[in-house]
N, C-alpha and C positions, 0 to 999 in steps of 0.2 A: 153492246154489239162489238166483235172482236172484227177488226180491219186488216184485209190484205193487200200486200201490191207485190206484184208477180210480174217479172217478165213472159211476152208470149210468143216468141218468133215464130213460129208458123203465121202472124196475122202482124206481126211487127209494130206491136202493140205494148205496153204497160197498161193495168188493169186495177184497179181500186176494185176488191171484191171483198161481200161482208161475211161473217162467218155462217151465213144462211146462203149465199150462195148467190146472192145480189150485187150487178155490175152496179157499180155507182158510178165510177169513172176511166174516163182511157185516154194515155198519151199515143196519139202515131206515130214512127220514127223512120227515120229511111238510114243504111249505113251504108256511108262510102269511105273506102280504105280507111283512114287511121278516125271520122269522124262521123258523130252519131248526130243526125239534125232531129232535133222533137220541133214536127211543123205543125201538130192541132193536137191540143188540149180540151178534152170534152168533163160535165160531171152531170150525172143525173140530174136534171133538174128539180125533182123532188124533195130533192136533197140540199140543195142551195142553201149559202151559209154558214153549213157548218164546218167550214176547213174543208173540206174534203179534196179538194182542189190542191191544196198547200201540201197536205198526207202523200195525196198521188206523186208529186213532184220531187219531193223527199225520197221516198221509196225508188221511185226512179233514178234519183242522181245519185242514192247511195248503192244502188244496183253498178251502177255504170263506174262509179268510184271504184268500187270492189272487183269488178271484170278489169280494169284497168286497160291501155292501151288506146282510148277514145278520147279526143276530144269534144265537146259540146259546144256544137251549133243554136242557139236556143231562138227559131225563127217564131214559133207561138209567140204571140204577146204575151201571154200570161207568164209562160215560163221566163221570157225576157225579162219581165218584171218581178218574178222571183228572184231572179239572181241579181237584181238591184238593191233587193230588202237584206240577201242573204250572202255577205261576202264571203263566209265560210266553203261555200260553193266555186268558186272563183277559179279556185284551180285548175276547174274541169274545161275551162272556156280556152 
């Protein structure tokens, strides 16, 4: 199964979707002026386990990386937690 993560601004969202066409996971974000807050991290439960979680957050901060001009807010726990495993990311804070 081939994995996508997609920005969705219409719903101000990040989306873990599979190449069937299956949400598996979604970050919500809110932007104000220069910085972007991910305040809830959700994954399919179904799916539990397998990274997917991990994927989603990647794909997001390498989104946000790439847009440039944001800082990150990371209020989710889990994202918080991410960026404690992952100092690669560090710069975005």
């Amino acid at each position: 199964m081939k994995l996508e993560v997609r920005r969705n601004d219409g719903t101000r969202r990040y989306e873990l979707v599979s190449d069937e066409g299956e949400l598996l996971g979604v970050i919500d974000y809110r932007v104000t002026e220069s910085t972007i807050d991910l305040f809830h991290t959700e994954t399919n439960p179904a799916h539990g386990g397998k990274g997917y979680g991990s994927l989603l957050v990647e794909g997001a901060l390498d989104d946000i990386r790439e847009r440039g001009g944001l800082t990150v807010r990371p209020t989710c726990p889990f994202i918080a937690d991410f960026f404690g495993k992952h100092p690669e990311y560090a710069d975005l804070l």
